[in-house]
C-alpha positions in Angstrom: -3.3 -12.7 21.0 -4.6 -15.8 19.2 -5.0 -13.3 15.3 -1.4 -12.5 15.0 -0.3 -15.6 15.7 -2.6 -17.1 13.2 -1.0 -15.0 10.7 2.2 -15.3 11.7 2.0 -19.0 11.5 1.3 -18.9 7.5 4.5 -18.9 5.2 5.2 -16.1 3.5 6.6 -15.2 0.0 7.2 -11.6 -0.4 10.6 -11.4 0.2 11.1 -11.0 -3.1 8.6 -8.5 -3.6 9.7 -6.3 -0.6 12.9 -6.5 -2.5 11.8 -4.7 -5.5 9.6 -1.9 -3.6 11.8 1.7 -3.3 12.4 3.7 -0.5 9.8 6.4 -1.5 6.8 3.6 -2.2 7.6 2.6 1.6 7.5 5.9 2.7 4.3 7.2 1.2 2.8 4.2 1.2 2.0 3.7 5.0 0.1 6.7 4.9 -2.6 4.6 3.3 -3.0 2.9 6.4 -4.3 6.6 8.1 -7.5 5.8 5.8 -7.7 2.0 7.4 -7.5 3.2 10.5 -10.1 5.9 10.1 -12.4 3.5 8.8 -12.0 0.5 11.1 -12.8 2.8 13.9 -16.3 4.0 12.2 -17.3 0.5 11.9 -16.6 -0.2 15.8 -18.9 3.1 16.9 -21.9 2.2 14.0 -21.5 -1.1 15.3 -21.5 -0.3 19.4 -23.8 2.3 19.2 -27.6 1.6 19.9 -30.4 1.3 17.1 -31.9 4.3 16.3 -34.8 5.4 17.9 -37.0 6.3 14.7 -38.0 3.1 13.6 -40.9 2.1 11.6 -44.3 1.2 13.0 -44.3 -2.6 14.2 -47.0 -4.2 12.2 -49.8 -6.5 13.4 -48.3 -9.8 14.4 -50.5 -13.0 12.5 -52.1 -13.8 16.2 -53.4 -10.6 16.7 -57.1 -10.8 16.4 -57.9 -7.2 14.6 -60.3 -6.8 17.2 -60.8 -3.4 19.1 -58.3 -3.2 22.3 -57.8 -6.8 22.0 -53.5 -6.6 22.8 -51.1 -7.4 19.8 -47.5 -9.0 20.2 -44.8 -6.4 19.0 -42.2 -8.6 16.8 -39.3 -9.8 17.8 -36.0 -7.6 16.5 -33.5 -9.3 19.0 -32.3 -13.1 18.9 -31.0 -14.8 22.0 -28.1 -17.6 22.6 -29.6 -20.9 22.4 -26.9 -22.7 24.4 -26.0 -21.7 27.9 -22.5 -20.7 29.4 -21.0 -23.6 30.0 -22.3 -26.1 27.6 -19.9 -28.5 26.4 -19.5 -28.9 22.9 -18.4 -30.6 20.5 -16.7 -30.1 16.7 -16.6 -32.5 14.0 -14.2 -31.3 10.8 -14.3 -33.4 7.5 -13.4 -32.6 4.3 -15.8 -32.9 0.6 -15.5 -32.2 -2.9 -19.1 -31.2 -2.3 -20.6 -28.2 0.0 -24.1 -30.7 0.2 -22.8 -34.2 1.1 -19.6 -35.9 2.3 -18.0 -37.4 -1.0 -15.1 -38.8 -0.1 -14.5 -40.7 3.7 -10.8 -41.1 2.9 -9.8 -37.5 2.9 -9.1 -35.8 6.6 -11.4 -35.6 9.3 -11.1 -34.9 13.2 -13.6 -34.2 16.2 -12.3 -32.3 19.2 -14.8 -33.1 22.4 -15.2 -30.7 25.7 -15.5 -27.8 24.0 -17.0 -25.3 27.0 -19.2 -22.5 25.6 -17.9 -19.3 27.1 -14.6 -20.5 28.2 -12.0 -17.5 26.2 -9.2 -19.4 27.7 -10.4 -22.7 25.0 -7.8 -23.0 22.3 -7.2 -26.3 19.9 -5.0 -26.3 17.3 -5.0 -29.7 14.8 -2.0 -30.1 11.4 -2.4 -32.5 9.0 -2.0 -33.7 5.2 -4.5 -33.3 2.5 -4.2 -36.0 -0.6 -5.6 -33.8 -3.1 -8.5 -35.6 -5.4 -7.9 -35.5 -9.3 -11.0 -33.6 -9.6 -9.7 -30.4 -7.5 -6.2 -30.4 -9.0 -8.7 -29.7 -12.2 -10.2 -26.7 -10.5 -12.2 -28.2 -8.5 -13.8 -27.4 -5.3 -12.7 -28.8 -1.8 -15.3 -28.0 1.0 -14.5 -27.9 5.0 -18.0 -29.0 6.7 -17.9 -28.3 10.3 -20.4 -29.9 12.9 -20.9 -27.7 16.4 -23.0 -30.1 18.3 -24.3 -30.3 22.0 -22.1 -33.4 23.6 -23.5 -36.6 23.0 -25.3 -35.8 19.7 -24.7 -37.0 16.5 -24.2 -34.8 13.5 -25.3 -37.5 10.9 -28.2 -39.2 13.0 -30.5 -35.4 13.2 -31.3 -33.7 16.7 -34.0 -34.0 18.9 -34.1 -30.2 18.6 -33.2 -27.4 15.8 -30.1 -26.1 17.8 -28.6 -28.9 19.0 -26.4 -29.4 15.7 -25.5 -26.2 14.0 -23.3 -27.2 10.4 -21.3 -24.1 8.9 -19.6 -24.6 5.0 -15.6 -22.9 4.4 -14.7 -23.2 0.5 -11.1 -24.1 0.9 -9.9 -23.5 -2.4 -9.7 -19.8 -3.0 -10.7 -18.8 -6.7 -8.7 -15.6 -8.3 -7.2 -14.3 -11.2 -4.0 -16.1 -12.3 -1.1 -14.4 -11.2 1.0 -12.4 -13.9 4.1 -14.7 -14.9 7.5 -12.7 -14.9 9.9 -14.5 -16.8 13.3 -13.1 -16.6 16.6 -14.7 -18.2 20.3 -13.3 -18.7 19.8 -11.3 -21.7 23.2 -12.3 -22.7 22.6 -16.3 -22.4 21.7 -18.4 -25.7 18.4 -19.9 -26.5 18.7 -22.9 -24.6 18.1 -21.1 -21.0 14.7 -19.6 -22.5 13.4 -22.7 -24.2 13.6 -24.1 -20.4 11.6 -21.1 -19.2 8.9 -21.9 -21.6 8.7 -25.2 -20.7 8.5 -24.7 -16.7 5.4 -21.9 -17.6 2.6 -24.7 -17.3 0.2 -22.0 -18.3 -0.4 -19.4 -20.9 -0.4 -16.1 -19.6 -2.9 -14.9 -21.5 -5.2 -16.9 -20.2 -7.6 -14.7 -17.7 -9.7 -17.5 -16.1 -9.5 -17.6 -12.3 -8.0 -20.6 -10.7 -8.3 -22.5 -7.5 -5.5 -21.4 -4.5 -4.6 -22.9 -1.2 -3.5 -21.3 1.6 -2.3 -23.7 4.5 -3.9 -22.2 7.4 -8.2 -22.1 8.7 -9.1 -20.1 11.5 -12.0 -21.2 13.5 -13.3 -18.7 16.1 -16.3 -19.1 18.1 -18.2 -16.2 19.0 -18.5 -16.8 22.8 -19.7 -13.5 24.4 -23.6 -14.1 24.4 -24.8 -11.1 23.1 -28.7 -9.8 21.7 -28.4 -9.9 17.9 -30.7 -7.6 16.3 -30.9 -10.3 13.7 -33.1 -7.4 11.4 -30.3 -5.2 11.7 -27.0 -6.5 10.9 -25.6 -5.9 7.6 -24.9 -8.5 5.3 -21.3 -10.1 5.8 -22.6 -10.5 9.4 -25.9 -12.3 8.6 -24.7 -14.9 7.0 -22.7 -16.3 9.6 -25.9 -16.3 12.0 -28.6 -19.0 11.7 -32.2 -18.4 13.7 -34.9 -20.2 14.8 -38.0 -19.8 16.6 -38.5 -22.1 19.9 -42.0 -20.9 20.6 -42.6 -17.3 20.5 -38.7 -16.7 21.1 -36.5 -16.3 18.5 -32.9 -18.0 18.8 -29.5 -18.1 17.1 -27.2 -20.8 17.2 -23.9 -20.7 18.7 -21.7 -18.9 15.9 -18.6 -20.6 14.3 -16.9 -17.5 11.8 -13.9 -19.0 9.9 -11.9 -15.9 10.2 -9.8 -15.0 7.3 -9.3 -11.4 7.9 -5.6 -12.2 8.6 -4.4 -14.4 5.4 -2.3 -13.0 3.2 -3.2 -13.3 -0.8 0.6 -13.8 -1.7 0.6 -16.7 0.9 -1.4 -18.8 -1.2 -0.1 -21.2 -3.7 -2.1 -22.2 -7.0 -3.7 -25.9 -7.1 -2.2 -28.1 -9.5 -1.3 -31.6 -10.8 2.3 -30.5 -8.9 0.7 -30.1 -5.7 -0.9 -34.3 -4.5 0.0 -33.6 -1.0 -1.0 -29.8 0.3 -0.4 -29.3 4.2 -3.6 -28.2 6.8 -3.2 -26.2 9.7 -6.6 -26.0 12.0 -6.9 -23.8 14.9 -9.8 -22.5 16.9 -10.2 -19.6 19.5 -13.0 -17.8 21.3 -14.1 -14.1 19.5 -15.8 -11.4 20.7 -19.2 -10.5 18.8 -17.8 -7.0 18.3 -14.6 -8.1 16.7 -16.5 -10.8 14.9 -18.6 -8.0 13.2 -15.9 -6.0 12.0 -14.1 -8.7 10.8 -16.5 -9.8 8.9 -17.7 -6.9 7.2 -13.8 -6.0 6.6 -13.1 -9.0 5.2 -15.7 -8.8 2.7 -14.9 -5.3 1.9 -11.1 -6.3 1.0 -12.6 -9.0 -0.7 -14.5 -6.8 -3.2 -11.7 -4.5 -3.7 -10.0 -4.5 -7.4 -7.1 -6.7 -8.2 -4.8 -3.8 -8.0 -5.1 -3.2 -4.2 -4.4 -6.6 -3.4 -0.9 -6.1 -3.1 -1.7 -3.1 -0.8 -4.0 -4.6 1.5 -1.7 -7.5 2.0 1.2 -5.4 2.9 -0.9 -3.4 5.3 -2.1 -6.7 7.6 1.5 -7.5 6.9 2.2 -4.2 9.2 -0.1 -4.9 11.6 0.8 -8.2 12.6 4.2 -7.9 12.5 5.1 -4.3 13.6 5.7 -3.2 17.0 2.3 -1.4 17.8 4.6 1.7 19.3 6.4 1.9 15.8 3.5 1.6 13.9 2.1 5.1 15.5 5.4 6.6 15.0 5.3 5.8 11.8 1.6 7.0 10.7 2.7 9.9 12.2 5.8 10.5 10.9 4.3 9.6 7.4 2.0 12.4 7.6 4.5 14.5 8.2 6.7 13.7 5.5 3.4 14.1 3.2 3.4 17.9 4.8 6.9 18.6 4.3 6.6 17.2 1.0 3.3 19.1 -0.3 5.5 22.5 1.3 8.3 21.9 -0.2 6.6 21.6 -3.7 4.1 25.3 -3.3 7.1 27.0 -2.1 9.1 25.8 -5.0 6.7 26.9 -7.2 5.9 30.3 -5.7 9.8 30.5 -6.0 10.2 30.0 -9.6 6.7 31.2 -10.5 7.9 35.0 -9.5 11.8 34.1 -10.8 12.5 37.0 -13.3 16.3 35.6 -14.5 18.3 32.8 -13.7 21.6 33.8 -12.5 22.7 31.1 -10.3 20.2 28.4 -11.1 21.9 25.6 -13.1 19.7 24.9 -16.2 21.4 21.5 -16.8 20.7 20.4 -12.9 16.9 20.8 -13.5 16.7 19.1 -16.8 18.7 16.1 -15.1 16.0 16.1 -12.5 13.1 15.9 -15.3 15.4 12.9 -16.6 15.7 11.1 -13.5 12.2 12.0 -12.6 11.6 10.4 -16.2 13.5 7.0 -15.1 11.7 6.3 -12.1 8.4 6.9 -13.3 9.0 4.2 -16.2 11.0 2.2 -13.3 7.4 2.2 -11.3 4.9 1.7 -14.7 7.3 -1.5 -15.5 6.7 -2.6 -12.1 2.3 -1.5 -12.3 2.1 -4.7 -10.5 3.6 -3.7 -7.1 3.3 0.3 -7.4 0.5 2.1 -5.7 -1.4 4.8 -8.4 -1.0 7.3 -5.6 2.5 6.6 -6.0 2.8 7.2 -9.6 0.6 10.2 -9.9 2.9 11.8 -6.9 6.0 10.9 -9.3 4.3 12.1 -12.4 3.6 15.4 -10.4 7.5 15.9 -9.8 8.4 15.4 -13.1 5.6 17.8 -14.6 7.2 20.5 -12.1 10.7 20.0 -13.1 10.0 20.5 -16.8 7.8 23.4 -16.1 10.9 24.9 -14.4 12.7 24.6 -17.6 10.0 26.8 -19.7 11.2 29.1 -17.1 14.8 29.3 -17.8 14.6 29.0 -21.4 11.9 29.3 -25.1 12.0 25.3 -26.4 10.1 25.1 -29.6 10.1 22.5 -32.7 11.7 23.7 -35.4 12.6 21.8 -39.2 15.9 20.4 -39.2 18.1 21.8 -41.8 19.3 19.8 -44.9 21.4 16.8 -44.4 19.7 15.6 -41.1 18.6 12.4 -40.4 15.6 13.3 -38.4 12.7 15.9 -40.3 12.3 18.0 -36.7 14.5 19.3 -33.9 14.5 21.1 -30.6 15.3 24.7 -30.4 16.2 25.9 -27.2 16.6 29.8 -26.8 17.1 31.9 -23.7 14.1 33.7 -23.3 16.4 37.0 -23.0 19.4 38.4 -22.8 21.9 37.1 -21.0 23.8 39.7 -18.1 27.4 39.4 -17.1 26.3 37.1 -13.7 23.9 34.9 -16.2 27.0 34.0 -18.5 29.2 33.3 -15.2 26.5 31.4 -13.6 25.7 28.6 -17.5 29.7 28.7 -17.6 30.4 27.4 -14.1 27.1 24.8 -15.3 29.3 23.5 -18.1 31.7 23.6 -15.8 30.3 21.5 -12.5 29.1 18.9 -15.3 32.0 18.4 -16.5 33.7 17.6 -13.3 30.5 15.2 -12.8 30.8 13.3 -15.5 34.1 12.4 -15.1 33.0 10.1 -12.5 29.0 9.4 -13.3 29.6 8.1 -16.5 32.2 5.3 -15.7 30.3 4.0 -12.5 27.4 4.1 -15.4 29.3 2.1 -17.4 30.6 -0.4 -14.9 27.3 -0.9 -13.4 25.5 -1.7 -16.9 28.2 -4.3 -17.5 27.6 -5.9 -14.1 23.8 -5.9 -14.2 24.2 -7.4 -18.0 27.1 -10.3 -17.2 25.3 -11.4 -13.3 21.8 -10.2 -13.4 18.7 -11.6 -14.7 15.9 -9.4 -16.4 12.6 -9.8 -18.9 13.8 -8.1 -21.6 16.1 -5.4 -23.0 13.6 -2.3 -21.7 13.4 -3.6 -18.5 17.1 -4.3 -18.3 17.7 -0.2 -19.4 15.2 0.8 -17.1 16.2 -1.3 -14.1 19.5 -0.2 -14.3 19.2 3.4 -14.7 16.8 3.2 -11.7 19.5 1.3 -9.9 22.5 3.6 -10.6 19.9 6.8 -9.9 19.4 5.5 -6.2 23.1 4.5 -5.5 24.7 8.2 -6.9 21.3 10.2 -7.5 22.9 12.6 -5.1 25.2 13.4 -7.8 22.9 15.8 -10.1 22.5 18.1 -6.7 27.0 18.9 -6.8 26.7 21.0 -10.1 24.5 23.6 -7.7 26.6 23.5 -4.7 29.9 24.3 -7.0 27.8 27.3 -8.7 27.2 28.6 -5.2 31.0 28.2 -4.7 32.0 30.1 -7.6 29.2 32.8 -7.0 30.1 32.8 -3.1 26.0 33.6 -3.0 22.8 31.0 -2.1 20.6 34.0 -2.7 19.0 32.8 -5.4 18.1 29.4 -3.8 14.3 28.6 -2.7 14.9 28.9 1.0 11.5 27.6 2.1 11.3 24.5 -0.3 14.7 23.6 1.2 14.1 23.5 4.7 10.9 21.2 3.5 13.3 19.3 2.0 15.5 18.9 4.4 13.2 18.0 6.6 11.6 15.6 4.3 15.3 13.6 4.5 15.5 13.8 8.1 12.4 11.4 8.1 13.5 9.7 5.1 16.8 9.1 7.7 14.0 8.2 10.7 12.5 5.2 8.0 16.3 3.7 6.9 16.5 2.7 11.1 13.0 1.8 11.1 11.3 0.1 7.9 12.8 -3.3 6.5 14.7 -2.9 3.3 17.2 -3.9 0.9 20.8 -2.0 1.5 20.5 -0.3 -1.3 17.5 1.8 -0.9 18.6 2.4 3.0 21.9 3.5 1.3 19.8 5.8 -1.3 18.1 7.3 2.3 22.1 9.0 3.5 22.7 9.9 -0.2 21.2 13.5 0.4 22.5 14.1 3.3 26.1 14.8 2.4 24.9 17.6 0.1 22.5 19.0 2.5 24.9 19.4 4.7 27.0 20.8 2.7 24.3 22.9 1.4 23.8 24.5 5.0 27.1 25.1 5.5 27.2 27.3 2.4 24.4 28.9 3.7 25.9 29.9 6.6 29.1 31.0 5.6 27.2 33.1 2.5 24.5 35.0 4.5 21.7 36.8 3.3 20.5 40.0 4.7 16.5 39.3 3.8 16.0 43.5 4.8 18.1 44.3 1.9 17.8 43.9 -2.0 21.0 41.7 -2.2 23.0 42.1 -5.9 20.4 39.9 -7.9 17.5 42.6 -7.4 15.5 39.8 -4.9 14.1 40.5 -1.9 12.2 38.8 1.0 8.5 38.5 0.1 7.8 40.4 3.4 9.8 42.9 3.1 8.6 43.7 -0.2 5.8 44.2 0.5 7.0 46.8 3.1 8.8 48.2 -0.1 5.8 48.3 -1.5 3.8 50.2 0.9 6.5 52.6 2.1 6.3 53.7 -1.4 2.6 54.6 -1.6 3.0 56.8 1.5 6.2 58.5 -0.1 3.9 61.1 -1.9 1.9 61.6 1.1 5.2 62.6 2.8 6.6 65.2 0.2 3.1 66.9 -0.2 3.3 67.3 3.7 6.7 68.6 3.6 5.6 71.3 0.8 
């Protein structure tokens, strides 16, 4: 098909970009796409289904005479091709600084000839070099006029008839917001490296006016089925790509030329400057269907009007669906949506878990406050990053850390206190267990201390080593990105490290009884589809690395399981009990009285 290639034929630059983006952004982020999907196809039935019968009176045409019975002509709703199938055409591109006149002869211009009307094999393609004028390196405008006109007519002498020429207008250079400059250095370099920096940042950051981009390619589709337009009914975005005129009592549209930009990317396009004389043109045209031509259009404006912050998202989305395998692309909606389910399971099951926890013998305290920190790290990982990171994505990461430290106010009372003479800061943190400890409580914070101890040993000098790498060979934007890009970094290479305190608790206990069951099949789950998206999605190593991390411990995790069984029909030595058959419990109890009055 004639789209993807279009698309496929503009240079992209988000390598670096797709670089930066984590594993759980890609995940969750495709799910997005459900809502695209879901919208594109209620555009395609408003627009193929018919006009609604319930339409207001017609009134009196300006011939009518007003007379009693004397026969009115209803108005026209409906426009009709003025050209024939078959018609040969033919289309004249030039290039102006102006959308009313032709400034400048010198710059680029082309005619192709023989165009046939109707013909959905016709296909041209023309490349060429544009010698950018002063005046648009300055923010100026640069104007694409194209000419559709009957063979043998002249654009610039006027036609015999009103649709013998039909003269559309494409704004070549694309006005937006200037893009956010990262500057990033070796922190531990001296000042000449950043005084360079400065000097290749041409403009202030600051600055917020919008500047002219150019993106190489133009699309040129002509609408070639020959439908009815109900020129009174179509929205907008559509209407403006129609022009109609009256031959007699008949109304008529020209043929219709849509430059089709649905498919360019935003982060294809390369700003307009006095470093850019010389910017490359890539012409093509194709036939179009009026239907696709009507959702394209209103799409495209849609997108268009979206906020600054989408950008990014809509551009990765087209992304998918030009370059993904159609097949894959199904698989993964669907296997996004049921990672959201697994996901949204595991987290009400965890709660319910921890909501009706009465004590905490074999939970370890320090395993969930390292989850609040990590939680904590990738959340200011994903805020330093705003630019990339979707806001569903950071309100699903703020979620997971407010639910971690919520478990913590279960295990233990945390409560500011004054600090005692001597201190250097006025306030501290008192942490108290919120009771009495019992004999398996004790047992279950000493193996804790325990199981951290044997992690540290290891964590912290891979923390170490890591910091001094990223320091000495990486490049970052400051010192709070460096901290924060690193402990991101060494969180997705040995994240799986904070679950091995838990498994050696259940080791020392010989007991998984007090695990959430439910919110760790959902989990489990959850990383056999995060397993499914390391074959599938492009990404760096790292993060398809982070994907296996969990595996080894969930593994393990089920292994414990099975080796330490739970009876569920019994009350096993913690005092817990399956939620169903407590609720047996429960009931056998109230009919206990019944029993013994009977047996009186």
């Amino acid at each position: 098909m004639p789209e993807p290639a279009a698309a496929q034929a503009a240079p992209t630059n988000q390598n670096g970009r797709q670089d930066d983006e984590g594993t759980v952004r890609r995940i969750l982020g495709i799910v997005q796409q459900v809502v695209f999907f879901y919208l594109l196809s209620q555009l395609i039935k408003n627009f193929m289904s018919q006009p609604s019968s319930n339409t207001p009176p017609i009134p009196p045409t300006p011939q009518s005479s007003g007379a009693p019975g004397a026969p009115s002509k209803p108005t026209q709703t409906h426009a009709y091709p003025y050209w024939t199938p078959g018609t040969k055409l033919n289309l004249h591109f030039l290039l102006s600084e102006s959308a009313y006149e032709l400034s400048d002869p010198a710059l680029p211009h082309f005619t192709w000839e023989g165009i046939e009307y109707g013909k959905w094999d016709e296909a041209r393609e023309w490349d060429g070099l544009v010698n950018v004028p002063q005046s648009v390196m300055n923010n100026g405008t640069l104007w694409a006029h194209i000419f559709l006109t009957r063979n043998g007519v002249s654009p610039f002498e006027g036609a015999q008839r009103p649709g013998d020429v039909h003269h559309s207008r494409k704004l070549l250079t694309r006005y937006m917001p200037r893009r956010k400059i990262r500057k990033e250095k070796s922190l531990l370099a001296g000042g000449k490296e950043e005084e360079v920096e400065e000097v290749e940042e041409e403009e202030p950051e600051d600055d917020k006016s919008p500047v002219s981009y150019w993106h190489p390619n133009v699309t040129l589709t002509l609408i070639s089925d020959f439908p009815h337009v109900p020129f009174t009914q179509v929205p907008p975005p559509v209407a403006e790509h129609i022009s109609v005129h009256s031959d007699g009592d008949k109304p008529f549209y020209n043929a219709i030329l849509f430059p089709n930009d649905f498919w360019l990317l935003k982060n294809s396009m390369n700003p307009i400057n006095s470093t850019t004389p010389t910017l490359p043109l890539h012409v093509s045209f194709y036939p179009l269907s009026y239907m696709k031509f009507t959702v394209y259009a209103s799409m495209t404006d849609s997108f268009d009007k979206q906020p600054t912050t989408s950008a990014a998202e809509i551009d990765e989305l087209k992304r998918m669906l030009t370059e993904t395998n159609p097949i894959l692309l199904i698989t993964t909606v669907v296997v996004s949506l049921l990672h959201g389910l697994f996901e949204i399971l595991a987290f009400k099951n965890d709660i319910s878990h921890w909501k009706s926890k009465k004590e905490m013998v074999g939970v370890s305290v320090r395993t969930i406050v390292t989850n609040v920190v990590v939680q904590l790290i990738i959340l200011l990982y994903l805020i330093d990053n705003n630019a990339e990171t979707s806001y569903m994505i950071l309100f699903g990461q703020g979620t997971g850390m407010v639910i971690e430290a919520w478990k913590i106010t279960k295990a233990v009372d945390i409560s500011i206190v004054g600090a005692g003479p001597g201190s250097i800061l006025p306030y501290k943190l008192d942490i108290k267990d919120k009771h009495v400890l019992s004999e398996d409580e004790k047992k279950t914070q000493e193996y804790d201390r325990l199981a951290f101890r044997y992690v540290a040993y290891v964590a912290i000098p891979l923390l170490a080593g890591y910091t001094i790498y990223s320091l000495i060979y990486e490049t970052h934007r400051g010192w709070y990105s460096f901290v924060v890009s690193t402990l991101t970094s060494f969180v997705y290479m040995f994240g799986f490290a904070q679950l091995v305190p838990q498994l050696i608790i259940n080791y020392k206990l010989k007991s998984v009884a007090h695990m959430p069951m439910k919110a760790m099949i959902y989990k489990t789950l959850g990383t056999v589809v995060d397993d499914f998206f390391a074959f599938c999605i492009k990404m760096p190593i790292l993060h398809r690395l982070a994907c296996f991390r969990d595996d080894v411990v969930f593994l393990i995790f089920l292994y414990q399981r099975w080796i330490y069984r739970v009876d569920p029909k019994r009350i096993n030595e913690y005092g817990q009990v399956g939620e169903d058959d407590l609720k047996a419990l429960a009931d056998k109890a109230k009919e206990d009285p019944k029993e013994s009055k009977k047996s009186k």
